[in-house]
PDB file of N, CA, C and O in Angstrom:
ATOM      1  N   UNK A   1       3.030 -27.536 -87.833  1.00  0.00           N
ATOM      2  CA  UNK A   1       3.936 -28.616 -87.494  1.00  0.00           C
ATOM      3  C   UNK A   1       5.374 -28.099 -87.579  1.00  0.00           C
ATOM      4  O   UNK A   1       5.706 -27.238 -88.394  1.00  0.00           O
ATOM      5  N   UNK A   2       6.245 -28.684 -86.667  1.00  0.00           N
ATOM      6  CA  UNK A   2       7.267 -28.144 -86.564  1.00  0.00           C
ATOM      7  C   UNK A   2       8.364 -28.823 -87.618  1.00  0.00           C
ATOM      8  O   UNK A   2       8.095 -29.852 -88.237  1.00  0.00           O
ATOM      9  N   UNK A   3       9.156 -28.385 -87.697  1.00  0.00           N
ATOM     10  CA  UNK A   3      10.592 -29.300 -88.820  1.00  0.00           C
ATOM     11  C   UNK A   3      10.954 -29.772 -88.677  1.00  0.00           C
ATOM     12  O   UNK A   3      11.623 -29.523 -87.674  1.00  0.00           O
ATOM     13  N   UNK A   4      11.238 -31.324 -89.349  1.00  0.00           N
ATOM     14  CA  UNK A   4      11.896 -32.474 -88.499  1.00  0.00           C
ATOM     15  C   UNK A   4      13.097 -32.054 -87.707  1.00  0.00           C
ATOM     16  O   UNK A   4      13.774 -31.124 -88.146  1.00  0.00           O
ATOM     17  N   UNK A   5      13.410 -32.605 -86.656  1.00  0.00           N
ATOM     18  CA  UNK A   5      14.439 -32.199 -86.183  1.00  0.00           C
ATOM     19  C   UNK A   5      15.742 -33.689 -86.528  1.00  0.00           C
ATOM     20  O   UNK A   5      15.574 -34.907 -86.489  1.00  0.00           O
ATOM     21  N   UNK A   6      16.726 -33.017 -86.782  1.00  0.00           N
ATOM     22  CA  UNK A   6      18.082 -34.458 -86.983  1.00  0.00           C
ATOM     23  C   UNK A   6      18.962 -34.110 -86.581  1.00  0.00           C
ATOM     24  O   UNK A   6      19.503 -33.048 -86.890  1.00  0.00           O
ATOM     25  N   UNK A   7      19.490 -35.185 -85.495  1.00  0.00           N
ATOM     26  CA  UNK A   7      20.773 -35.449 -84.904  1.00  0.00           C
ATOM     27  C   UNK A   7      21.230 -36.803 -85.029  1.00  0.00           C
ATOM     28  O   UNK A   7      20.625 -37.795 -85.434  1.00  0.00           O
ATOM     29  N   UNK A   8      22.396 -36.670 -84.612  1.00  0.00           N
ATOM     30  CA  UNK A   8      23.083 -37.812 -84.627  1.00  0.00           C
ATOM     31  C   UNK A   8      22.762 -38.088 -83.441  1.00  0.00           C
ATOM     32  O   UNK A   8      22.371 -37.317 -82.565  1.00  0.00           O
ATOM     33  N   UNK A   9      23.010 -39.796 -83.375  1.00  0.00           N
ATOM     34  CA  UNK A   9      22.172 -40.393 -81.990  1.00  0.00           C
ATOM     35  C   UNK A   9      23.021 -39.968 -80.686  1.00  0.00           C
ATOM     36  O   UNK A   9      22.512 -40.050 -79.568  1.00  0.00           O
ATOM     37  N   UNK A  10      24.445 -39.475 -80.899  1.00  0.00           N
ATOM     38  CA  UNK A  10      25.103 -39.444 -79.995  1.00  0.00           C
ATOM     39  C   UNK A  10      24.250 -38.199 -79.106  1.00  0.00           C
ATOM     40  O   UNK A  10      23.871 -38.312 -77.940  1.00  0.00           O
ATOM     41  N   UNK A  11      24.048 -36.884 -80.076  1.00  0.00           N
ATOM     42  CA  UNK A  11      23.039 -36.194 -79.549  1.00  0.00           C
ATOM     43  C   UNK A  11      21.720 -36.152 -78.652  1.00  0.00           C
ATOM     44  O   UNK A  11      21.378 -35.454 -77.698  1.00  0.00           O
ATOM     45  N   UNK A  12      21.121 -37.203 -79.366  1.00  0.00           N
ATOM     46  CA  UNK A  12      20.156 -37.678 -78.293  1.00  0.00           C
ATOM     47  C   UNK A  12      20.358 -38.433 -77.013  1.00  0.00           C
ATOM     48  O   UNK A  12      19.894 -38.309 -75.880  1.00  0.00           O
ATOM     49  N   UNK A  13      21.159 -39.210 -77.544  1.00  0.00           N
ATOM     50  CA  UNK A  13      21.243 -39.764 -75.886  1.00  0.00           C
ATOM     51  C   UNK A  13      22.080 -38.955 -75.081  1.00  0.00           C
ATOM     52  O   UNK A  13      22.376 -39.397 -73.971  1.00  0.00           O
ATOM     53  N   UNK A  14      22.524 -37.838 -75.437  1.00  0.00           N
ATOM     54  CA  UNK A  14      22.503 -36.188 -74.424  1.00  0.00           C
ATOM     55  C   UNK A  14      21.445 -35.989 -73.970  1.00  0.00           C
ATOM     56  O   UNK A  14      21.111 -36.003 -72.785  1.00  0.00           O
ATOM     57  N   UNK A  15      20.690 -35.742 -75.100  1.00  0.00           N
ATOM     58  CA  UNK A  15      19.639 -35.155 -74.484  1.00  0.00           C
ATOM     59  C   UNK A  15      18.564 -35.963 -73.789  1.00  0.00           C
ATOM     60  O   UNK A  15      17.782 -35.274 -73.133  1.00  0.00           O
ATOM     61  N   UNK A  16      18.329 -37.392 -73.785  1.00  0.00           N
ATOM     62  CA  UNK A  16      17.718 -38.036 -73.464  1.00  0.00           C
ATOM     63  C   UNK A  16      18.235 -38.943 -72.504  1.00  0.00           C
ATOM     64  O   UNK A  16      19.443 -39.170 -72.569  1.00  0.00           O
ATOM     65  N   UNK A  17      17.374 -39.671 -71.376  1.00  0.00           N
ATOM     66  CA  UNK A  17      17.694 -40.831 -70.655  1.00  0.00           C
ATOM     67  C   UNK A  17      17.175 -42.138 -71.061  1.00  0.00           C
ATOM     68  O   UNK A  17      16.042 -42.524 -71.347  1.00  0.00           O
ATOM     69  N   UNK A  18      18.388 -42.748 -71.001  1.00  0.00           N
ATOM     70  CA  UNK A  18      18.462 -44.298 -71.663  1.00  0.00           C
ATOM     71  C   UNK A  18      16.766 -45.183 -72.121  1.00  0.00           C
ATOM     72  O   UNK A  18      16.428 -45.931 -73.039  1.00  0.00           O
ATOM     73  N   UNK A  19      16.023 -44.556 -70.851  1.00  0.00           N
ATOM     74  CA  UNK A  19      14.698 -45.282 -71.524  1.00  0.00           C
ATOM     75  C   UNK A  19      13.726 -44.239 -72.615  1.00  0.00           C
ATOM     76  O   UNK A  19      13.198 -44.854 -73.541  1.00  0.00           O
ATOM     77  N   UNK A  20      13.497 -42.897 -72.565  1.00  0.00           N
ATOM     78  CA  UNK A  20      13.650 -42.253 -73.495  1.00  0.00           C
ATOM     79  C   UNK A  20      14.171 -42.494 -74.550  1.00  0.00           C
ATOM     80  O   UNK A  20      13.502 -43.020 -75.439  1.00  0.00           O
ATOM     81  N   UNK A  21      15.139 -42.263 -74.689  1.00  0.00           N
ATOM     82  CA  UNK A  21      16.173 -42.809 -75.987  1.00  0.00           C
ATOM     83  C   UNK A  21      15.464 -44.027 -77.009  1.00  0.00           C
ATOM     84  O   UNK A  21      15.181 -43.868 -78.196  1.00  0.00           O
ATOM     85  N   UNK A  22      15.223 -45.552 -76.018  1.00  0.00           N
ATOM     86  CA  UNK A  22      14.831 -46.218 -76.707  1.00  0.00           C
ATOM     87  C   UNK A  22      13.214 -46.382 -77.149  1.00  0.00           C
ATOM     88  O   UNK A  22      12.918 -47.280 -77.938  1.00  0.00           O
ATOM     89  N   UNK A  23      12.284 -45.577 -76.669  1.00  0.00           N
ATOM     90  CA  UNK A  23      10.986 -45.405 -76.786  1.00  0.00           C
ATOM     91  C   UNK A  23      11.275 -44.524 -78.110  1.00  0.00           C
ATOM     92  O   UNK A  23      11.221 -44.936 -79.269  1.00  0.00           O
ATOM     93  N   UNK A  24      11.563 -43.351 -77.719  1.00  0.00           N
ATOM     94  CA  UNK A  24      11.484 -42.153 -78.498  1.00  0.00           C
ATOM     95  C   UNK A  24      12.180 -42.492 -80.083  1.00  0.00           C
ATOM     96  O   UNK A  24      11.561 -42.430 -81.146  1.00  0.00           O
ATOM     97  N   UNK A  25      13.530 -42.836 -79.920  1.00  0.00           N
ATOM     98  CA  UNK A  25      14.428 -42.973 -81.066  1.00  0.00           C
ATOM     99  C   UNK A  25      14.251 -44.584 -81.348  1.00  0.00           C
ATOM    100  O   UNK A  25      14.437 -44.691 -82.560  1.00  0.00           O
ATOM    101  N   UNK A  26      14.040 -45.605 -80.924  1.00  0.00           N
ATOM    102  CA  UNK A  26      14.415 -46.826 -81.461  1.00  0.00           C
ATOM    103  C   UNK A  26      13.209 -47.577 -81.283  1.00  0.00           C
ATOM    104  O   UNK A  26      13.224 -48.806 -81.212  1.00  0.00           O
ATOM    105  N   UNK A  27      12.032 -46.805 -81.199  1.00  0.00           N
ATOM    106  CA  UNK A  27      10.754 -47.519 -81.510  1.00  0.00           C
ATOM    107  C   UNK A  27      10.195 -48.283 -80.413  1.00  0.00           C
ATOM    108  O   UNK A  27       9.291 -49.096 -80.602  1.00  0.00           O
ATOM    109  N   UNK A  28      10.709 -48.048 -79.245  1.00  0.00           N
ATOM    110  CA  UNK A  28      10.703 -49.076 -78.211  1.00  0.00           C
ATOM    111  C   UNK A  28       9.268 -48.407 -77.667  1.00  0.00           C
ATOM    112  O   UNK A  28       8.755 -47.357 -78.055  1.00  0.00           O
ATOM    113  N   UNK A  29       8.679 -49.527 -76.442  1.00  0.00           N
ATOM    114  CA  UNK A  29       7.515 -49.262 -75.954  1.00  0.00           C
ATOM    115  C   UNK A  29       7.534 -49.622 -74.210  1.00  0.00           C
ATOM    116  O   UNK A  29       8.171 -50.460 -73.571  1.00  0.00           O
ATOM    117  N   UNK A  30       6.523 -48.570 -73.793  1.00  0.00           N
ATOM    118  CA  UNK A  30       7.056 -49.702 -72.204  1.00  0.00           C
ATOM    119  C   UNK A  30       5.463 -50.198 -72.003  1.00  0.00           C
ATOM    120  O   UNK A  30       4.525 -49.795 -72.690  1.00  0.00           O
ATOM    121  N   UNK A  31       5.387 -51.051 -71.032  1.00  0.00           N
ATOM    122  CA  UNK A  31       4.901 -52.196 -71.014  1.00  0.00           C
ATOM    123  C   UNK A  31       3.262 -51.287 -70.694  1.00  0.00           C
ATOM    124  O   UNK A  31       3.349 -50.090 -70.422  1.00  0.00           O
ATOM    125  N   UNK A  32       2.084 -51.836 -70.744  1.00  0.00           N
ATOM    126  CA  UNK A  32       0.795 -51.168 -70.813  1.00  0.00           C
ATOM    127  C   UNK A  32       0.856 -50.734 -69.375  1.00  0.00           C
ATOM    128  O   UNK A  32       1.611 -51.102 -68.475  1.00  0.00           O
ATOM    129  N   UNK A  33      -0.084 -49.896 -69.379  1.00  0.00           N
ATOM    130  CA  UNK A  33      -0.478 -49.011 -68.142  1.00  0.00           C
ATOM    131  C   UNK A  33       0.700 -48.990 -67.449  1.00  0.00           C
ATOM    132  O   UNK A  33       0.340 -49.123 -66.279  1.00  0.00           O
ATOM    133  N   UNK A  34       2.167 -48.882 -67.473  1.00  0.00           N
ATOM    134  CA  UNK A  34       3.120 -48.752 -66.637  1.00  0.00           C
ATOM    135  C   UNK A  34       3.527 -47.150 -66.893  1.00  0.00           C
ATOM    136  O   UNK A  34       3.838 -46.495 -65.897  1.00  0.00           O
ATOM    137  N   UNK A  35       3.531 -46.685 -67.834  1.00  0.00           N
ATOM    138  CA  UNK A  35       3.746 -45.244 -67.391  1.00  0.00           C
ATOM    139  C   UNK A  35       3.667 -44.033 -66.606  1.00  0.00           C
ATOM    140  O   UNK A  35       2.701 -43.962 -65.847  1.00  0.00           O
ATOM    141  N   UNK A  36       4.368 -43.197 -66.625  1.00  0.00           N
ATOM    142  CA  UNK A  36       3.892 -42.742 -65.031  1.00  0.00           C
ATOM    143  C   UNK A  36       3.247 -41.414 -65.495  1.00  0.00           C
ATOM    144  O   UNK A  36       2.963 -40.552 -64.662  1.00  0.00           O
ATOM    145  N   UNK A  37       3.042 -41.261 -66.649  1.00  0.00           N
ATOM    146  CA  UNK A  37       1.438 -40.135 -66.755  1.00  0.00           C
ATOM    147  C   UNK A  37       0.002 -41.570 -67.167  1.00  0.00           C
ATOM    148  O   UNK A  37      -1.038 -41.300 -67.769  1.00  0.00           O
ATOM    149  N   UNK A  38       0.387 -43.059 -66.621  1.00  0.00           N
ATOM    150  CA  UNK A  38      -1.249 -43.261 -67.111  1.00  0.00           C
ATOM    151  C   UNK A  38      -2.435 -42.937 -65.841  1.00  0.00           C
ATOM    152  O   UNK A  38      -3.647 -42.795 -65.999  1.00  0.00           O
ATOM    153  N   UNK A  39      -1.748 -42.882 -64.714  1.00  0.00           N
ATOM    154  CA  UNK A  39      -3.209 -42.180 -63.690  1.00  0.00           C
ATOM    155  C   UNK A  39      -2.913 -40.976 -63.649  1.00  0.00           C
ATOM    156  O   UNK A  39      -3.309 -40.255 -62.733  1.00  0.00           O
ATOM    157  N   UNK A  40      -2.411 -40.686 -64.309  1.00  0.00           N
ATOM    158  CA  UNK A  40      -2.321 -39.084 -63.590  1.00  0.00           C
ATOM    159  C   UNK A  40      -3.066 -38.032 -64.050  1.00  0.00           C
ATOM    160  O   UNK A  40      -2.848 -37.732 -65.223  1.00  0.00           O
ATOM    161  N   UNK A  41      -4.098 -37.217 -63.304  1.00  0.00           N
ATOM    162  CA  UNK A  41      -4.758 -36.355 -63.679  1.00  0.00           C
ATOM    163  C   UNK A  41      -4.212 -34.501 -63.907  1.00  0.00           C
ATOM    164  O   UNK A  41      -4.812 -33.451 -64.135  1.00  0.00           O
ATOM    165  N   UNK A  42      -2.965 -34.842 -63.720  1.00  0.00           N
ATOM    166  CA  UNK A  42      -2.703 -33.433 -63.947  1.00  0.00           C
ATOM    167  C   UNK A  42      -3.103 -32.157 -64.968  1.00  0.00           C
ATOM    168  O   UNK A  42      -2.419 -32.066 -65.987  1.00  0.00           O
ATOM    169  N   UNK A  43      -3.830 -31.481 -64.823  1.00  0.00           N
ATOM    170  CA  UNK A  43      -4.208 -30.297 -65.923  1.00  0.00           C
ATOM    171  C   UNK A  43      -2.676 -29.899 -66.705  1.00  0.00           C
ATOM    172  O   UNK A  43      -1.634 -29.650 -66.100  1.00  0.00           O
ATOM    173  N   UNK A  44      -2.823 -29.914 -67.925  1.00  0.00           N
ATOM    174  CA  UNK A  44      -2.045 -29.097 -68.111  1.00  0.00           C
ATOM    175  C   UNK A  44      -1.746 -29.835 -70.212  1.00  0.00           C
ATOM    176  O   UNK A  44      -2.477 -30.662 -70.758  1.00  0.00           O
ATOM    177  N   UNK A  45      -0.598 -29.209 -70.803  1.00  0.00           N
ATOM    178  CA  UNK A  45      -0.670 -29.830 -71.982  1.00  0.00           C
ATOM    179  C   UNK A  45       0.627 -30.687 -72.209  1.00  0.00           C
ATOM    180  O   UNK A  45       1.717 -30.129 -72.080  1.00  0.00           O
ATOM    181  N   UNK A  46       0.541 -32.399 -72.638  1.00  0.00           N
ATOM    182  CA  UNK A  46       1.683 -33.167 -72.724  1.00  0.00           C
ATOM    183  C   UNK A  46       2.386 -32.870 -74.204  1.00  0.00           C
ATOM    184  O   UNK A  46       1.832 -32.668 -75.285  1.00  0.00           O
ATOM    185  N   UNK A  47       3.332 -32.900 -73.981  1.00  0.00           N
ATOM    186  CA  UNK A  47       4.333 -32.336 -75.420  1.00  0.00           C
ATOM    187  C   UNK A  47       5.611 -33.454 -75.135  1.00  0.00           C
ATOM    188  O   UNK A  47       6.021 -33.929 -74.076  1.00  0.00           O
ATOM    189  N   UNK A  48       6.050 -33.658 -76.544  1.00  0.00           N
ATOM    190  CA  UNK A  48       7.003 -34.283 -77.146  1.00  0.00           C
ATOM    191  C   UNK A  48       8.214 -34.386 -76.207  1.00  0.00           C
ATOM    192  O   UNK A  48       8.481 -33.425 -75.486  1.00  0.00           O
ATOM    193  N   UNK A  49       8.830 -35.306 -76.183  1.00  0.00           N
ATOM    194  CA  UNK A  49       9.760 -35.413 -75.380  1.00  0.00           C
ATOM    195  C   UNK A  49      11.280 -34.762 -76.322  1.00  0.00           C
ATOM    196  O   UNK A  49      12.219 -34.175 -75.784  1.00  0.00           O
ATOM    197  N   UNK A  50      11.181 -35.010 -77.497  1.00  0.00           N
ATOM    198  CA  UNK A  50      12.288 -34.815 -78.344  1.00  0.00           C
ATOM    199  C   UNK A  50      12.321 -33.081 -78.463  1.00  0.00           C
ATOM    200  O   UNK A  50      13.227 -32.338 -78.086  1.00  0.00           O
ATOM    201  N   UNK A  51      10.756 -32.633 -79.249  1.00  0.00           N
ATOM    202  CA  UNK A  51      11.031 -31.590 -79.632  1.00  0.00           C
ATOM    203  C   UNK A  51      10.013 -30.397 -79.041  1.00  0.00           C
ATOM    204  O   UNK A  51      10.102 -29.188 -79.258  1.00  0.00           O
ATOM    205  N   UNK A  52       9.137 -31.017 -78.326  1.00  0.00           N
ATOM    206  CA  UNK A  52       8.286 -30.122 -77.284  1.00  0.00           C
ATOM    207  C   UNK A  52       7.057 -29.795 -78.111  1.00  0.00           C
ATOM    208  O   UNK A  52       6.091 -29.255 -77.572  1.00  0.00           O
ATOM    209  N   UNK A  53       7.059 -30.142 -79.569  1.00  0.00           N
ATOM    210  CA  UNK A  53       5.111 -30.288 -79.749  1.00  0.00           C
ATOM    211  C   UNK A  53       4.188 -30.930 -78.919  1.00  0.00           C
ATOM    212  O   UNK A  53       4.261 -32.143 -78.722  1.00  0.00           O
ATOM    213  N   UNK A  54       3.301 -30.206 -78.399  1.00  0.00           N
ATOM    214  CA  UNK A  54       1.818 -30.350 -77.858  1.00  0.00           C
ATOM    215  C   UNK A  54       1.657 -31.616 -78.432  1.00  0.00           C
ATOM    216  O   UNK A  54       1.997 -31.825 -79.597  1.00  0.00           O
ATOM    217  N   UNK A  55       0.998 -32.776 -77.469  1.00  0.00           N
ATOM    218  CA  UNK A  55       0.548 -33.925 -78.332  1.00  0.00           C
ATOM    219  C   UNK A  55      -1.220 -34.082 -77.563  1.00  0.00           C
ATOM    220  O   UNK A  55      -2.107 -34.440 -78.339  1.00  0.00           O
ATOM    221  N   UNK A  56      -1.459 -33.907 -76.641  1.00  0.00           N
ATOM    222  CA  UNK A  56      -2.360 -33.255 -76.352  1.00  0.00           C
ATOM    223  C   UNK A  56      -2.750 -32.588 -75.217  1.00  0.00           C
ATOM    224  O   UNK A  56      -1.902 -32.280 -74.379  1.00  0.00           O
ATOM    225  N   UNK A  57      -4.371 -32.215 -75.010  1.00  0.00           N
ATOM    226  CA  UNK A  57      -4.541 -31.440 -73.278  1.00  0.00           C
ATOM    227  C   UNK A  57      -5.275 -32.287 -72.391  1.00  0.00           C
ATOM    228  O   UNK A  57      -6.192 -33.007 -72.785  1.00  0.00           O
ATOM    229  N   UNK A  58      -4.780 -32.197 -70.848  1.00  0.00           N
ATOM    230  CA  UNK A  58      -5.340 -33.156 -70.199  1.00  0.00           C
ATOM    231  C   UNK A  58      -6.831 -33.294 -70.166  1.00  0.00           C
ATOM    232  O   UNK A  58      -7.353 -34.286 -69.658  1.00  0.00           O
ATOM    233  N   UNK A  59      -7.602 -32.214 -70.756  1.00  0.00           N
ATOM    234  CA  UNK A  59      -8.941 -32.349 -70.799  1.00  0.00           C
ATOM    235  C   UNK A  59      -9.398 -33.348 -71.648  1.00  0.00           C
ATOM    236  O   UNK A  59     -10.591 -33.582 -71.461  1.00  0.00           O
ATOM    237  N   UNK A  60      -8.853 -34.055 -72.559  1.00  0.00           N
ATOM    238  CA  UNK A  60      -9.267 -34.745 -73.543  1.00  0.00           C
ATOM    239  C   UNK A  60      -9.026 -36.055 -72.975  1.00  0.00           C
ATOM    240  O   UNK A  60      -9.739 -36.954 -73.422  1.00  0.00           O
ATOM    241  N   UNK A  61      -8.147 -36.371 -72.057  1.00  0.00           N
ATOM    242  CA  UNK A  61      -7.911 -37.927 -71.096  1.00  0.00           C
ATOM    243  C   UNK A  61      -9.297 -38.444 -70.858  1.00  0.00           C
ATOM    244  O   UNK A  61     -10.336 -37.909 -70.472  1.00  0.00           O
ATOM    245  N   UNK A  62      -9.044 -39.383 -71.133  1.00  0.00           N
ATOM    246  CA  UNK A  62     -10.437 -40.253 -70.455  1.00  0.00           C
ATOM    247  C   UNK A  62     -10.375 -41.325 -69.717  1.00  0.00           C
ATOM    248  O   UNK A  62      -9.645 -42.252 -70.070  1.00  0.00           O
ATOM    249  N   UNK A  63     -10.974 -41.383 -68.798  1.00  0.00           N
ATOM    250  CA  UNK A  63     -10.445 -42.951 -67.760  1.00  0.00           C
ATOM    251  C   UNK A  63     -10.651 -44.204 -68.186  1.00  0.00           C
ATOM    252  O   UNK A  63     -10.298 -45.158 -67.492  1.00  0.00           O
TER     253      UNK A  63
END
């Protein structure tokens, strides 16, 4: 596991876009199945938006 990472928020919302920001940093959620990896079958491994840990591989998706 990697080390927490800490910034000040001004930081993040550099590094992040406004809906990011509030998912990621302020607990926010977006609405069910509206995301735009929930059909998507792409191979490959999804990682953290903040700090780029692996969260998992598309082989493990299930429909």
């Amino acid at each position: 596991m990697k080390q927490k990472i800490v910034k000040p928020d001004d930081e993040w919302r550099e590094q992040l876009d406004s809906k990011q920001f509030r998912i990621c940093r302020q607990k926010g959620t977006e609405a069910p199945f509206t995301g735009e990896y929930n059909v998507t079958k792409t191979d490959g491994v999804y990682r953290c938006t903040c700090c780029g840990e692996a969260l998992f591989d598309s082989a493990s998706k299930y429909d």
